[in-house]
N, C-alpha and C positions, 0 to 999 in steps of 0.2 A: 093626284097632284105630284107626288114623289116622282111618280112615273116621268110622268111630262118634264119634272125639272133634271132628271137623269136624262133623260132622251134630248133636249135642247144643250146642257152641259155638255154632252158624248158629241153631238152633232155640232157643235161650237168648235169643238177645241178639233175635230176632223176636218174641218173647214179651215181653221189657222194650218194649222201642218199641210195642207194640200195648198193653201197660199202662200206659206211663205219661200217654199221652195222656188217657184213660178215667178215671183216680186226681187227674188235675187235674180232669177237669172233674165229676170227683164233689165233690169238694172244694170248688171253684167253687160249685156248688149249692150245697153243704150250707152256708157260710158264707152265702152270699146270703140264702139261705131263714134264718140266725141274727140276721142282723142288720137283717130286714124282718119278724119278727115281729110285732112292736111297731105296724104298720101293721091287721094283721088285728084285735089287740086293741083296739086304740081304735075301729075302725068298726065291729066285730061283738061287741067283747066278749070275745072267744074268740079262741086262738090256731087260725091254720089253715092246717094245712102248705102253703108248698110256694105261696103266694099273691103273698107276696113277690116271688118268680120270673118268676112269675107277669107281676107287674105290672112288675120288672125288664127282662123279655123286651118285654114294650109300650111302655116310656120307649125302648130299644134302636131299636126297628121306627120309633118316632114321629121321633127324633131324624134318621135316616135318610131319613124322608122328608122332613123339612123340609130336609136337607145336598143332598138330591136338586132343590130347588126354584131359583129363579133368586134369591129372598131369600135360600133357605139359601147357596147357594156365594158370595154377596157377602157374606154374615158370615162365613164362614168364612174367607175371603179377607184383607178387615177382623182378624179375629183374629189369624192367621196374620201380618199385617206388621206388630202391633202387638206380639205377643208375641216375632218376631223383632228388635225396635228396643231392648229392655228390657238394657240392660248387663249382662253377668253370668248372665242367663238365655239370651241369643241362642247363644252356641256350644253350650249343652247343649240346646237345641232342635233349631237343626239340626241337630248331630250326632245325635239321635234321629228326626229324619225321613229321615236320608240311610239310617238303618238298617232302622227299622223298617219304614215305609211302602215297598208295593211294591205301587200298584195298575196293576193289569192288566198287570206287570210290565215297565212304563216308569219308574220312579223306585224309588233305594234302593239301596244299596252291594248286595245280596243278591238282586238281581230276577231275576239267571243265574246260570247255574252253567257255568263257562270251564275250558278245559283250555288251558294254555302250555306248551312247551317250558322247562327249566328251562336254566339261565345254561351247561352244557356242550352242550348238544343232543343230551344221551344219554338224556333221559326226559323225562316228562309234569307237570304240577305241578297239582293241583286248589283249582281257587278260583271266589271270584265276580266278579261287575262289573254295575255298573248298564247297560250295554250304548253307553253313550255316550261320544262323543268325550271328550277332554279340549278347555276351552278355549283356542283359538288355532290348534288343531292336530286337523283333523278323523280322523288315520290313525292313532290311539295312543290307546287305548283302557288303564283304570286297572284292573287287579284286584289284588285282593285274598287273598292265598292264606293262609290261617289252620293254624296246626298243630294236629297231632292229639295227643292225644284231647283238647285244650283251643283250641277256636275261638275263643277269645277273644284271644290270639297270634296272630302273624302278621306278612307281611310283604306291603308294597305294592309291584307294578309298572307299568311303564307299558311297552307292548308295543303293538307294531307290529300295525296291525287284521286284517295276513293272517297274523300265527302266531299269534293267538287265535282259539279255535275254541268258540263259542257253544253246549252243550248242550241236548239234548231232554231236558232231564229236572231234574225239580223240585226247589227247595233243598232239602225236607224230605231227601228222599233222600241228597242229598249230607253232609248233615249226619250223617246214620245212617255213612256213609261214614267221615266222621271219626272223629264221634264213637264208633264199633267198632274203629280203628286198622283199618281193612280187613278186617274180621272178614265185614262186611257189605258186598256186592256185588252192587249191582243189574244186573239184563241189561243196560242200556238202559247203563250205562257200559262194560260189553265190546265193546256194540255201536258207541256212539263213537270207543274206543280201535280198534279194528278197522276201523273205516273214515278214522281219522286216519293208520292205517298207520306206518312210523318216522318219528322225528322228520328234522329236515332237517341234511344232515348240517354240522359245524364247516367254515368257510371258517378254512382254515391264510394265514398272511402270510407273506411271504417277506419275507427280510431283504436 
């Protein structure tokens, strides 16, 4: 019976994360495609599904290539230090590119997924870090370790760059991690914790 209630529970909550993804981005569409209607009307007279998108998915590609050119990254640039100069808007800027943005996963509080020893040196703590020093001090590395099932909590550390141990494996994953309260366990974290071995053990002071 264990069994069966582990294997429905696993099987439950694999089935949410493999739909909800698919339910946004239907959603996604189906709005897109509502609110560029109005597009296919005026040039053809006729509403015509789905054109929108369409021309959506083209603005997408176009803008892209121009972000890709040597004009585009100098505007973007440009934009970028003018919208961080703005009083008021600057901390909610950065604060949303430290999070969001994680290209090629060099920038972004969330670019890894870190495993630390937690404050006794009796177990493991899962979080993230953008993988970089902190300034002044290249050996101390910042993560982040979010509670579960609400990642939006949390607590910051800043830990010594050899007892942080950089994972092979994606945020999304980690996040399912969480957000399942460990319900959900991917290989590739047995396979870290497995070769991180015990933690290291407490240094006792003598009095």
């Amino acid at each position: 019976m264990p069994n069966l209630k582990n294997h429905l529970r696993q099987t439950f909550l694999a089935g949410i994360f493999a739909a909800v993804p698919v339910a946004v981005t239907i959603f996604i569409v189906w709005y897109i495609d509502a609110q560029t209607r109005f597009i296919s009307e005026r040039i053809f007279h006729k509403a015509i599904p789905f054109l929108g998108v369409v021309i959506a998915i083209g603005v997408i590609y176009l803008a892209g290539l121009i972000a890709t050119t040597l004009l585009g990254k100098w505007l973007l640039r440009l934009i970028d230090y003018v919208i961080s100069k703005v009083p008021g808007l600057r901390q909610f800027y950065v604060a949303w590119k430290q999070i969001a943005l994680t290209p090629g996963g060099t920038e972004g509080t969330f670019s890894h997924v870190a495993i630390i020893p937690d404050e006794t040196n009796a177990t493991y703590l899962l979080g993230f870090s953008n993988g970089r020093s902190i300034p002044g001090d290249e050996n101390t590395l910042c993560v982040f370790v979010p509670a579960a099932p609400n990642p939006v909590n949390g607590r910051l550390y800043f830990v010594r760059r050899e007892r942080c141990q950089l994972l092979e494996m994606s945020t999304e994953e980690a996040f399912k991690v969480i957000l399942s309260t460990g319900n959900y366990l991917p290989a590739e974290l047995g396979a870290a914790m497995r070769a991180l071995g015990p933690p290291p053990p407490t240094v006792s002071r003598l009095s």
